[in-house]
C-alpha positions as CSV (number, residue, x, y, z in Angstrom):
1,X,-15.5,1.1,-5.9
2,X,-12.4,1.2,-4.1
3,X,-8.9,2.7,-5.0
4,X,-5.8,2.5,-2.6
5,X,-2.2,3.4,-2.9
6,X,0.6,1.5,-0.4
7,X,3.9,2.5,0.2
8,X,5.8,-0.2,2.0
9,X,9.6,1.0,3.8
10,X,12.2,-1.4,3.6
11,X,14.5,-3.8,2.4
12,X,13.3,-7.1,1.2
13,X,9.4,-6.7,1.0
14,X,7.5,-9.4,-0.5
15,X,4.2,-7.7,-1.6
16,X,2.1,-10.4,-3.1
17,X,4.0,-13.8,-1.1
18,X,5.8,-14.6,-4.6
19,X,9.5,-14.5,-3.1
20,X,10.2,-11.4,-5.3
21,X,11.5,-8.8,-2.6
22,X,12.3,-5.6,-3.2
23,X,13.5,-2.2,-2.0
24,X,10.7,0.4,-0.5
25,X,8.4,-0.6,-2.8
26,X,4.6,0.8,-3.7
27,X,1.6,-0.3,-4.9
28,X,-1.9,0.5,-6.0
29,X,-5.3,-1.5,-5.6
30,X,-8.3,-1.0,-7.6
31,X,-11.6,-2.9,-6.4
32,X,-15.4,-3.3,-6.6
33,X,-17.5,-4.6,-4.5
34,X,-20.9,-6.2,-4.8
35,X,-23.5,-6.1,-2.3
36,X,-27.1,-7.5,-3.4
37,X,-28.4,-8.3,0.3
38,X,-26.3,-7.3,3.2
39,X,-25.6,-10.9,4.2
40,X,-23.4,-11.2,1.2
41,X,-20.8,-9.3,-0.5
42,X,-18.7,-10.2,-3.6
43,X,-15.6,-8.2,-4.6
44,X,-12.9,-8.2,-7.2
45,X,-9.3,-6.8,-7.1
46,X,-6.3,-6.1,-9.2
47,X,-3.1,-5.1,-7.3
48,X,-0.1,-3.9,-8.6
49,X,3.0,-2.9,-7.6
50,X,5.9,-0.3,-9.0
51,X,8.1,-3.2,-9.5
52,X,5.9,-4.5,-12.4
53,X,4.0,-7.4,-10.4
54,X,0.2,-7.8,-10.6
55,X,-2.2,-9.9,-8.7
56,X,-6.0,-10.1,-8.5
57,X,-8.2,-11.7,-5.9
58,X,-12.4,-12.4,-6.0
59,X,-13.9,-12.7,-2.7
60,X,-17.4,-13.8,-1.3
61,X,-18.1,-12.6,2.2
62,X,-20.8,-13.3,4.5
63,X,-21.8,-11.0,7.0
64,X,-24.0,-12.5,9.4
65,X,-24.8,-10.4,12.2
66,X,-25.9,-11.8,15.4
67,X,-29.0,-10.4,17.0
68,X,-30.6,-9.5,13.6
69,X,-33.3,-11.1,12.0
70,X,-32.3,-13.8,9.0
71,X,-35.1,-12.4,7.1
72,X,-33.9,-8.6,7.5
73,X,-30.5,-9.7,6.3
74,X,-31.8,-11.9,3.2
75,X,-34.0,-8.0,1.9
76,X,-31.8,-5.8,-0.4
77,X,-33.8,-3.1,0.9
78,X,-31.8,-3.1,4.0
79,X,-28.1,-3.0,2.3
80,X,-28.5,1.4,2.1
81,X,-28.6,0.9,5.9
82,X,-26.1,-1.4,6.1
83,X,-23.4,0.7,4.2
84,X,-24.7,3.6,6.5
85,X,-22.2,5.1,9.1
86,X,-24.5,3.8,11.9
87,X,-24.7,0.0,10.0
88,X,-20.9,0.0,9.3
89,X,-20.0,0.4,12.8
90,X,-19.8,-3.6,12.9
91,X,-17.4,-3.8,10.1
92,X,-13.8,-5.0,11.0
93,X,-10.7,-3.2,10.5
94,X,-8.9,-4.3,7.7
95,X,-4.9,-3.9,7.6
96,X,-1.9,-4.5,5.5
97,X,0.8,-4.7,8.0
98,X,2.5,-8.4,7.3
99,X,6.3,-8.0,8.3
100,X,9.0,-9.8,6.3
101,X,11.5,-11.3,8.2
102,X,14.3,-12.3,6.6
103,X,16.3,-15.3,8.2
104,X,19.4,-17.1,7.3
105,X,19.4,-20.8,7.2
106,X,21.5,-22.7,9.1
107,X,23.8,-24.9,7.1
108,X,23.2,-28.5,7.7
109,X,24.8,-30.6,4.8
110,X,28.4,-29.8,3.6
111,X,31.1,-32.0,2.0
112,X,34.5,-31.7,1.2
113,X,36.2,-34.0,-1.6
114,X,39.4,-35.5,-0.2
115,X,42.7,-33.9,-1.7
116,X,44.4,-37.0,-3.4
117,X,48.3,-38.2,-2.9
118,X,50.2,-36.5,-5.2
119,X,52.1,-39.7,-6.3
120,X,50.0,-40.9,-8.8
121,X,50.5,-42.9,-11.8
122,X,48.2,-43.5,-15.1
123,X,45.8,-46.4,-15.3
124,X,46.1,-46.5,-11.2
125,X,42.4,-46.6,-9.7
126,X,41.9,-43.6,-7.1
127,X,39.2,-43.8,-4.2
128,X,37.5,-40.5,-4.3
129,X,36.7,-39.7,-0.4
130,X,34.1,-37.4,0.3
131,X,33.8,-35.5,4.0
132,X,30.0,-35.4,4.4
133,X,28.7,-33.7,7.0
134,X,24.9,-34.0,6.4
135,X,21.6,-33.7,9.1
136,X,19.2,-35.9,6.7
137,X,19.8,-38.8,4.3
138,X,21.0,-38.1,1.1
139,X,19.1,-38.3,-1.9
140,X,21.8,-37.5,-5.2
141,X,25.0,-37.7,-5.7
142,X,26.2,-36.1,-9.1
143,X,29.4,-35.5,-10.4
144,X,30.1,-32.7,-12.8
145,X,33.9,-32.4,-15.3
146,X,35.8,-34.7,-16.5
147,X,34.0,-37.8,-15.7
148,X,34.6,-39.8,-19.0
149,X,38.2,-38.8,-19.1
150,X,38.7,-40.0,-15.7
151,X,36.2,-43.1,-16.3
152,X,34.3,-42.0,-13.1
153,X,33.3,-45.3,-11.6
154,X,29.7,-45.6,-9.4
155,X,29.4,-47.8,-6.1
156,X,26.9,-50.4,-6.5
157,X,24.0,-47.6,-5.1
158,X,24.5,-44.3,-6.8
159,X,22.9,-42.4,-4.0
160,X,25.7,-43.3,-1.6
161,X,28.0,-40.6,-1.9
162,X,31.1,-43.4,-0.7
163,X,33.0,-45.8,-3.0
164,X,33.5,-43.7,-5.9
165,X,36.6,-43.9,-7.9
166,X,38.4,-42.6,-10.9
167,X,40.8,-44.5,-13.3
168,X,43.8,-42.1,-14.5
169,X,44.4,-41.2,-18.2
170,X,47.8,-41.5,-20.0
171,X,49.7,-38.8,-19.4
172,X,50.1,-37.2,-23.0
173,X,53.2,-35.7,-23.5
174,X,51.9,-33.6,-26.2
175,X,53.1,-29.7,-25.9
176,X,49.2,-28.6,-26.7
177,X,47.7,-30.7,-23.7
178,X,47.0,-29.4,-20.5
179,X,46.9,-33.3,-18.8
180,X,44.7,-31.2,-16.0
181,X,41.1,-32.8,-14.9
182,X,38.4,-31.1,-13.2
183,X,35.6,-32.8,-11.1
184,X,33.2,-31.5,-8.5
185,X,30.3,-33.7,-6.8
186,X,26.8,-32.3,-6.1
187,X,24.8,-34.0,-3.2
188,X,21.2,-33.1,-2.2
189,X,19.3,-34.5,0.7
190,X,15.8,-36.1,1.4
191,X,14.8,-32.0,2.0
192,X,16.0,-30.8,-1.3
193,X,19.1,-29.1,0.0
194,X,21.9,-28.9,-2.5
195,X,25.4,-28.6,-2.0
196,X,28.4,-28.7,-4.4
């Protein structure tokens, strides 16, 4: 039986590799451990943390030891011995001390949708330009807003984030309408970047 408490210091510590970080963060392990010859060991553990997370790991572990006879390591009348301070002397250290490095990723798709003239006239068809700056080939292109007001028009492959265009509306001279028309785009690459 085994019980352990942890106390990590730092920002951004991911305790059990889940991409949940956190602040200075604690936890406490409780395990048993199995040992019915000494070559073999079985264990269980449940871990959890001060944040609320909770993980639990089985484990099988051979410990073959060179220079000692197979058959003395197959008798469970030599495991006392081997949990003995003179037969754990071969046991290796075990340690917690992963760091966490946080990085930030380097930007490498972007794109900027053209600013159109501002002489424009209903019905006219308008080219939407997008500036794409992108490392790998895009994947999507989506559009969000008003894209059935502004009967948002694909080129003949939808992934290709050139020849869109938009038709404009009637201007309604109504006092109640706004006649303003929001669109963004949303590309993502062949590595699942997204930008909008």
């Amino acid at each position: 039986v085994s019980v352990s408490y942890q106390q990590y210091l730092g920002e951004n510590v991911d305790l059990f590799n889940s991409g949940n970080r956190y602040h200075n963060p604690s936890a406490m392990s409780f395990g048993l451990s199995y040992t019915p010859v000494p070559l073999v060991t079985l264990s269980a553990t449940h871990k959890t943390s001060s944040a609320g997370e909770s993980q639990d790991q089985l484990g099988l572990k051979l410990n073959y030891r060179f220079g000692v006879a197979l058959r003395r390591q197959l008798d469970a009348g030599n495991v006392a011995e081997a949990h003995s301070l003179r037969g754990s002397r071969y046991d290796t250290v075990t340690r917690s001390d992963t760091p966490v490095l946080a990085f930030r990723q380097r930007k490498t798709l972007s794109v900027f949708l053209a600013t159109p003239p501002w002489q424009l006239s209903s019905g006219e068809s308008l080219p939407l330009k997008l500036q794409v700056r992108a490392s790998n080939a895009i994947k999507a292109v989506s559009w969000q807003g008003d894209t059935q007001a502004l009967s948002l028009t694909p080129p003949a492959n939808n992934a290709d984030p050139q020849g869109w265009s938009v038709i404009l509306p009637q201007w309604d001279p109504s006092p109640d309408a706004s006649n303003e028309y929001r669109l963004s785009v949303t590309l993502e690459d062949s590595k699942q970047q997204r930008v909008t």
